[in-house]
C-alpha positions, 0 to 999 in steps of 0.5 A, a space after each residue: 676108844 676116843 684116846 686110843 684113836 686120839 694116839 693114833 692121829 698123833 702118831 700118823 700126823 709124826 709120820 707124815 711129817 717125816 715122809 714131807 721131810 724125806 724118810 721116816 724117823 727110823 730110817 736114816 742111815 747112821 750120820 748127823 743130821 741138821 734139821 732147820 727151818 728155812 722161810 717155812 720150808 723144814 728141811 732135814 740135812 745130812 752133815 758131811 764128814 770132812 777129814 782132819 788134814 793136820 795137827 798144829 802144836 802151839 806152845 811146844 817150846 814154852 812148854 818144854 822149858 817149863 817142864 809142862 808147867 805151860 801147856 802146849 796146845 793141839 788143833 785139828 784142822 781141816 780144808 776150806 774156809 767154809 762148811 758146804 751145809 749151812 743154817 741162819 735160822 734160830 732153833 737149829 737142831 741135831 739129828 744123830 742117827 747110830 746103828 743098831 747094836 751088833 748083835 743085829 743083823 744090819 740093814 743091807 741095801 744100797 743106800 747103806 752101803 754107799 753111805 758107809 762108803 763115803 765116810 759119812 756114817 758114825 765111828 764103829 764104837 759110838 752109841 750115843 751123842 753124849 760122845 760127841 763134842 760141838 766145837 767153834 772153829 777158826 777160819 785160817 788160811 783156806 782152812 779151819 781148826 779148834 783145839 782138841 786138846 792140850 799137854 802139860 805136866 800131868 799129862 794130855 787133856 782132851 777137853 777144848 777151850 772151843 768147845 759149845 755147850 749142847 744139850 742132848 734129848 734121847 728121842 729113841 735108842 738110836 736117835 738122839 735129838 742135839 741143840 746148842 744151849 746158847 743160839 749160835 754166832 755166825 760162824 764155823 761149826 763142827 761134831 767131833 768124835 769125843 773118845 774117852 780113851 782117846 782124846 777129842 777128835 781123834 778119829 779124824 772126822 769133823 762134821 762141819 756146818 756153817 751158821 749164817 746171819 740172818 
């Protein structure tokens, strides 16, 4: 009896802290979320989705008189030198909300559905942020980019020299729980969409953010 209560203060305590925080575990939309500590204030934020505006090819005429022997190199870029949601504290972490399976009837109601309308919500076919891929970008002329992948001889390859070594904790079937292995450099941070079958990045949405110095 004592541990069964014991539970259910835990679990009560969770909750509240989730209320404090804005919404409870399960009820945010699909997105990324950020989640700091800023002078003893936590604070859970939502990362925009900015669009990638162009892709640079660097390497393109060394790599054909090589035959592909020397790899041209791709980068996504997007708009503005700097992301909108920033953090400078140590400890940051990643929340990433999915929907439900298909086979689910989807929670309608206005929030939902103005947050799918802004492009924030995650690609159709993502269940998990294994997926996704944490790149440094490049600050460049009122803009910002990284690689998304290179082409040679054998052919494309999605992975990224810029990319930053995350790890991932499954905190329940919609929710996963995302940290940098290393504390993060100030600078520009962006989740891209790491299809398989695609390439890194290809759906065109970065989920930027900026780390600050404390």
């Amino acid at each position: 009896m004592m541990r069964s209560q014991r539970s259910w203060t835990i679990a009560a305590l969770l909750l509240a802290v989730a209320a404090v925080r804005g919404q409870a575990p399960e009820s945010r939309a699909a997105g990324i979320y950020l989640s700091d500590d800023q002078a003893g204030h936590p604070r859970v934020v939502q990362l925009h989705a900015t669009m990638m505006t162009d892709v640079k090819q660097k390497g393109m005429a060394k790599s054909m008189l090589t035959q592909g022997f020397s790899k041209m190199e791709s980068y996504g870029v997007i708009a503005g030198g700097a992301a909108t949601v920033r953090t400078s504290t140590d400890g940051v972490t990643f929340l990433f909300y999915f929907d439900e399976p298909s086979s689910a009837q989807p929670t309608l109601n206005m929030e939902n559905a103005m947050h799918m309308m802004s492009g924030d919500t995650m690609p159709a076919k993502a269940r998990s942020a294994q997926e996704f891929v944490l790149l440094h970008l490049t600050p460049a002329n009122d803009s910002r980019q990284a690689q998304i992948g290179t082409t040679g001889r054998r052919g494309s390859n999605a992975s990224s020299k810029d990319a930053v070594s995350i790890v991932v904790g499954t905190v329940s079937e919609r929710v996963f729980k995302v940290q940098a292995k290393e504390r993060l450099a100030p600078g520009e941070y962006a989740f891209v969409w790491a299809n398989g079958s695609s390439g890194t990045g290809i759906g065109g949405q970065f989920w930027d953010f900026g780390v600050d110095a404390p």
